[in-house]
Phi, psi and omega in degrees: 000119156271124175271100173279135160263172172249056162257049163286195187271016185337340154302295186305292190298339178268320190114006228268133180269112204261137182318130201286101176116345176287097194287176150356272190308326163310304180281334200259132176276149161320148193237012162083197206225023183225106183209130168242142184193166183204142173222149202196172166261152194227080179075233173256023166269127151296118175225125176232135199208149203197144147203152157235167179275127178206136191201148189068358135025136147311148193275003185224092196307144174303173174226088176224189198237105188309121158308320177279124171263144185200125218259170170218150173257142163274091193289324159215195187084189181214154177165179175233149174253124134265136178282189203264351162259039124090035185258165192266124205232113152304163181219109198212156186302158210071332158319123163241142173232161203225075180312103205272169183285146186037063178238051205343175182162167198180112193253152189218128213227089184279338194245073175303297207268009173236043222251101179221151187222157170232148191218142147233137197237171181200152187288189171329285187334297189271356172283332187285329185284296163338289206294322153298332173291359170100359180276342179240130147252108206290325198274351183212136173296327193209132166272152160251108173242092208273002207208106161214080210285128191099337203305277192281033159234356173284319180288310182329316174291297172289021160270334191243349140331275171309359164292319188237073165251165174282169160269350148319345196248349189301321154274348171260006165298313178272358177266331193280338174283307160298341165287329175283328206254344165271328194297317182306301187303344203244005167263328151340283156353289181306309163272032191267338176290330156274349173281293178354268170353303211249327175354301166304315189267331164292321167316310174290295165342309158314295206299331173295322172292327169314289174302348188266010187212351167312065190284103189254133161294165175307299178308345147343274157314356188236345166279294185336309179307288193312296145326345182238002197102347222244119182284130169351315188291312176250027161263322195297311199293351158283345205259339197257343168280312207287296178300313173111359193209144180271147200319303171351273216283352181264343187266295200314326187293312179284342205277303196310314202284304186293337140344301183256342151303330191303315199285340186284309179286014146079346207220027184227139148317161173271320174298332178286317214273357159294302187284325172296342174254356153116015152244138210293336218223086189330313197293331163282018134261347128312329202257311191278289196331278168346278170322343175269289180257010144097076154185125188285166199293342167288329178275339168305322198275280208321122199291181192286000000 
């Protein structure tokens, strides 16, 4: 039996592929400071199953492509999952999301320090067994299972369990993990007529977290669309019922807004806090400023 701690070899055991010119360490995010796992054998199978607590996360996962599967429920933060066809999954508590094996991906952590996932990974072997049993859907990236009761005090328990359990105790510890991982599907399920519903608006969600962090140019915006599913025509005309504003005039608003906050602390160039917000050229973001809050970013800047 191997007892994984968590200093483990987390490269090696997940599988992880590392981007060229990169060391490890570099690339593999913190896995938080609560991890139980266990590996033990079945006939001539190898099973390895682990879950863990993980929190304060990097805000940007690396992007590479995991051997190992591993679904996470979201306890708090906010944030978007892309899939390996580059479309956008909000990520919000209650979210389960599901990193699939030799699958690209890419997680973005807009709320780092209020950030917790509860997660379970597993190798290939036992990932191929769960999906037959119906525990995994191999077919969707991220469940919204908004309602799942009892949900998190069932992994706590099989969490402080799987630190010292033997391997006798090891199947029903994975049938009690599979049970969890059916519950998601079947809440999922349930809420799938208000996720429909809502779909468009979880999406504009993506998307606002996107532009709020972002420089999208116009042609931007229409890859952006493209990435969400969506045609140009009825992402503005959703982004502009739901916001009050079209992505245009909602990325200038955030750009004007992080702009007089750089200037309001007094300690930046207008040229330096222009490029931080994504423009190449100080005299048009001097002009858009103006034009915004009817005062130039220099007099803005000036002390009283």
């Amino acid at each position: 039996m191997n007892v994984k701690s968590d200093h483990d070899k987390r490269g090696q055991d997940r599988g992880e592929k590392v981007p060229r010119g990169r060391s490890r360490a570099q690339t593999i995010a913190p896995l938080g400071n609560e991890l139980a796992g266990q590996g033990w054998s079945s006939g001539n199978e190898r099973l390895e199953l682990n879950l863990h607590i993980m929190r304060q996360l990097k805000r940007v996962n690396p992007e590479f492509v995991w051997n190992h599967y591993c679904g996470f429920l979201i306890i708090s933060g906010e944030g978007t999952f892309t899939d390996e066809n580059g479309r956008l999954y909000p990520l919000r508590p209650g979210a389960f999301g599901q990193h699939l094996p030799g699958k690209w991906h890419r997680i973005e952590r807009t709320d780092v320090k209020g950030w917790c996932e509860y997660s379970i990974s597993m190798n290939p072997v036992l990932f191929g067994h769960f999906i037959s049993l119906g525990g995994i859907d191999a077919n969707r990236y991220v469940h919204y299972a908004e309602r799942l009761p009892g949900w998190t005090g069932n992994f706590l328990r099989l969490h402080g369990q799987l630190r010292n359990a033997g391997s006798e105790n090891m199947p029903r510890l994975t049938h009690e993990v599979l049970a969890l991982l059916l519950q998601v599907r079947y809440a999922a399920s349930h809420n799938s007529h208000t996720e429909n519903r809502d779909s468009a608006d979880n999406l504009i969600a993506a998307a606002r977290e996107y532009l709020a962090g972002e420089s999208v140019t116009p042609g931007g915006l229409i890859r952006l669309a493209a990435k969400l599913g969506m045609s140009y025509s009825h992402f503005r005309r959703r982004f502009r019922e739901i916001t009050g504003q079209s992505p245009g005039q909602y990325r200038l608003s955030q750009r004007m807004s992080q702009a007089r906050a750089l200037l309001a602390e007094r300690r930046h160039l207008v040229r330096e806090v222009a490029d931080a917000v994504g423009y190449a050229d100080s005299f048009i973001f001097s002009k858009q400023f103006k034009k915004f809050f009817g005062v130039s970013p220099t007099a803005f800047a000036r002390p009283m």
